[in-house]
C-alpha positions as CSV (number, residue, x, y, z in Angstrom):
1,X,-20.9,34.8,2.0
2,X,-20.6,30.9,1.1
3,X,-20.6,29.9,-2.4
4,X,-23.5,27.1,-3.2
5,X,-21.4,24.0,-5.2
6,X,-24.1,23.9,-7.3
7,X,-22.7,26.7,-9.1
8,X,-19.5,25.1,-9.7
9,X,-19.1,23.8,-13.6
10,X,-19.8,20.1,-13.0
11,X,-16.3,19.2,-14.8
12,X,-14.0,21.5,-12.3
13,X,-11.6,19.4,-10.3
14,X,-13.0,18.7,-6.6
15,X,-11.6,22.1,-4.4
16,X,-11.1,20.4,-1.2
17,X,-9.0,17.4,-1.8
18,X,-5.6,17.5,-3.6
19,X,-4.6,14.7,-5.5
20,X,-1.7,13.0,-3.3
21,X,-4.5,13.0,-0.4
22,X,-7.2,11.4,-2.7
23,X,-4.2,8.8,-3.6
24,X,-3.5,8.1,0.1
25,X,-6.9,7.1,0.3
26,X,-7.2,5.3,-2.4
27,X,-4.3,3.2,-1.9
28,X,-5.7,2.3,1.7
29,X,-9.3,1.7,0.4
30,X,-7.1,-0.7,-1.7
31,X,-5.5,-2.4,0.7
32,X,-8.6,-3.1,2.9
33,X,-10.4,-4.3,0.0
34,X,-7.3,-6.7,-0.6
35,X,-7.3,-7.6,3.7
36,X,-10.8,-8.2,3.1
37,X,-10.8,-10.8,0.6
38,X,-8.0,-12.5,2.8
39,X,-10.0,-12.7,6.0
40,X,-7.9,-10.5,7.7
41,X,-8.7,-7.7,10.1
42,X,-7.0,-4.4,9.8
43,X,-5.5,-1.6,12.0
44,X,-3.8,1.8,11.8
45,X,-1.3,2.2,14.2
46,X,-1.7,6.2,15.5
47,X,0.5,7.6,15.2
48,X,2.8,6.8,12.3
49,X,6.2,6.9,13.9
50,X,7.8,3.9,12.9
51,X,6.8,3.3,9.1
52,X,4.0,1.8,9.8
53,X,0.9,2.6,7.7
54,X,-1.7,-0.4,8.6
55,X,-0.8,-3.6,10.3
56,X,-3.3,-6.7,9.1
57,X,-3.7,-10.0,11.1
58,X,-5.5,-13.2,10.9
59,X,-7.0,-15.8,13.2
60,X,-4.2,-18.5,12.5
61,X,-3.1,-20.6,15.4
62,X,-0.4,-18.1,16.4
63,X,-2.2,-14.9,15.6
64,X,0.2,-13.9,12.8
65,X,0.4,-10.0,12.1
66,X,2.0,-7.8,9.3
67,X,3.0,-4.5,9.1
68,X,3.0,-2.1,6.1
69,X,4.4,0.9,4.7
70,X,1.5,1.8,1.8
71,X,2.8,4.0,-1.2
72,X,1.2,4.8,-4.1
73,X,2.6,6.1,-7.5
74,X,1.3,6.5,-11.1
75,X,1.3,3.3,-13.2
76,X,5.2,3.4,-14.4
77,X,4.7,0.9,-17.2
78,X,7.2,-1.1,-18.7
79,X,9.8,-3.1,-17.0
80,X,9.4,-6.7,-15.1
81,X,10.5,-4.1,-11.6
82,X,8.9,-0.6,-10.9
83,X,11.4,1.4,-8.7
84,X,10.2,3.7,-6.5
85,X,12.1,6.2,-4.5
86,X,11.7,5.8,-0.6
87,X,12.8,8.5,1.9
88,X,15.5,7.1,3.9
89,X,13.6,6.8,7.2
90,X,10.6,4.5,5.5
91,X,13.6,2.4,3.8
92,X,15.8,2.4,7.4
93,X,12.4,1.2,9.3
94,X,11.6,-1.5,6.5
95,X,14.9,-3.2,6.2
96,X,14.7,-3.8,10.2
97,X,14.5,-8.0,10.5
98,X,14.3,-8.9,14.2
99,X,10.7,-8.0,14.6
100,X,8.0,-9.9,15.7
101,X,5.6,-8.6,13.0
102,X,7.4,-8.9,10.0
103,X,7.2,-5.5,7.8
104,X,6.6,-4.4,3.6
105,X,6.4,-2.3,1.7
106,X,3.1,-2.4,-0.7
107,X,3.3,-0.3,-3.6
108,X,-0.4,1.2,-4.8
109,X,-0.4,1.6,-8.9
110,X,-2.8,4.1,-10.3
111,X,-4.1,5.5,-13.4
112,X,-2.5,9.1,-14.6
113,X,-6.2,10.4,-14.8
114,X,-7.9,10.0,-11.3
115,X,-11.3,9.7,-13.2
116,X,-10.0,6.1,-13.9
117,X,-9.3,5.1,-10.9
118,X,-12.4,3.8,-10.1
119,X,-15.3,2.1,-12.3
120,X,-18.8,0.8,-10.6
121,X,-21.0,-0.9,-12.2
122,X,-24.4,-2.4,-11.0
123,X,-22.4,-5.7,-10.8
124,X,-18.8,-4.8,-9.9
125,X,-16.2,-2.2,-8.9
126,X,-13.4,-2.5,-10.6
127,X,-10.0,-0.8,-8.5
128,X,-7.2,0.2,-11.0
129,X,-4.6,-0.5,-11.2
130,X,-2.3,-2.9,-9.2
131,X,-0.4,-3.5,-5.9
132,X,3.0,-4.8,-5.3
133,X,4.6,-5.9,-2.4
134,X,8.2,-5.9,-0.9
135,X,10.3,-7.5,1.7
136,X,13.3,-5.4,2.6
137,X,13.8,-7.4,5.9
138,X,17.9,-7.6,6.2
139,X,18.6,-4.9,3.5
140,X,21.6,-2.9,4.3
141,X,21.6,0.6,5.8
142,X,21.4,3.8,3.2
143,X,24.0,6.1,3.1
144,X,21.7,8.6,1.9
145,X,19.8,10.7,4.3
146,X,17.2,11.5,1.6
147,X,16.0,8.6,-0.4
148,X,16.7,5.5,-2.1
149,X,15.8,3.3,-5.2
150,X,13.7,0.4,-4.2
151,X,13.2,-2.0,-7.1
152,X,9.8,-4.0,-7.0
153,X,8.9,-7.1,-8.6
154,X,5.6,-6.9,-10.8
155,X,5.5,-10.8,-9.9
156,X,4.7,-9.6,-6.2
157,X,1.1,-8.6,-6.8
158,X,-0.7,-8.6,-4.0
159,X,-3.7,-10.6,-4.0
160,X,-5.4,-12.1,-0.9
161,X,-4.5,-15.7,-2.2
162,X,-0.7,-13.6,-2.1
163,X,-2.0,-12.2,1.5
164,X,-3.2,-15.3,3.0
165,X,0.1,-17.2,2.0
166,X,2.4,-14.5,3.7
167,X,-0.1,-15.1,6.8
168,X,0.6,-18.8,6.9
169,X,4.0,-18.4,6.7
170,X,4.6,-15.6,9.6
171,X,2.3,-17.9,11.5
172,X,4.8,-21.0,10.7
173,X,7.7,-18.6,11.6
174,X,9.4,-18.9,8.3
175,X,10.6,-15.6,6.3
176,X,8.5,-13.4,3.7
């Protein structure tokens, strides 16, 4: 016998989805919205084996393309840096630099209560909070096998003006 949802109290938390799989896909309805805005076309590499969450390229000259690693974590507050805590593998994959698609890390901020997440309104969706964005190209090889501290820059948002700028200068071969 199947129980009808309309017999669930209307302020019960959704049953089928937990939270850190409603923030996953969040954070990529995030970052598309983001690729979007920038003109750029997205993809999700299947599977996952390399760190790679979504790669995004443009129609530049030389086709540029950029890989991500996509995290999300409550908004920390405070500081000028949020740090996050990476497992090892992400943070081993990320600091790899002789790539032909350069690689980040883009770090999804959201509201405590998921009920904020989100606000429509007949002229606007709003997306809370904010995402950051990290080079670790070059970065030296963990000694931990677990995790490690990655600090981020909240002067790294990532904006599509902040997307489009990394595209132009992968496609002019210069560093991120």
């Amino acid at each position: 016998m199947s129980q009808s949802t309309s017999n669930l109290p209307r302020t019960a938390p959704l049953p089928w989805v937990a939270r850190p799989n409603r923030q996953e896909q969040f954070s990529d309805a995030f970052l598309l919205a983001i690729a979007a805005a920038a003109g750029c076309a997205s993809s999700r590499p299947v599977p996952d084996n390399d760190s790679i969450d979504w790669t995004l390229s443009c129609r530049l000259p030389r086709r540029p393309k950029l890989d991500i690693q996509l995290k999300s974590t409550i908004y920390p507050g405070g500081d000028d840096e949020i740090r996050y805590r990476l497992k090892a593998k992400n943070y081993d994959d990320l600091i790899l630099s002789d790539l032909i698609a350069p690689r980040i890390l883009v770090l999804v901020t959201v509201p405590r209560n998921v009920e904020d997440w989100l606000c429509l309104k007949p002229d606007a969706v709003l997306l809370r909070y904010c995402a950051y964005w990290k080079s670790l190209a070059g970065g030296l090889r963990t000694s931990n096998n677990k995790s490690f501290t990655v600090p981020i820059s909240r002067k790294n948002v990532l904006t599509p003006e902040a997307l489009r700028d990394m595209m132009v200068r992968i496609n002019n071969g210069e560093p991120l």
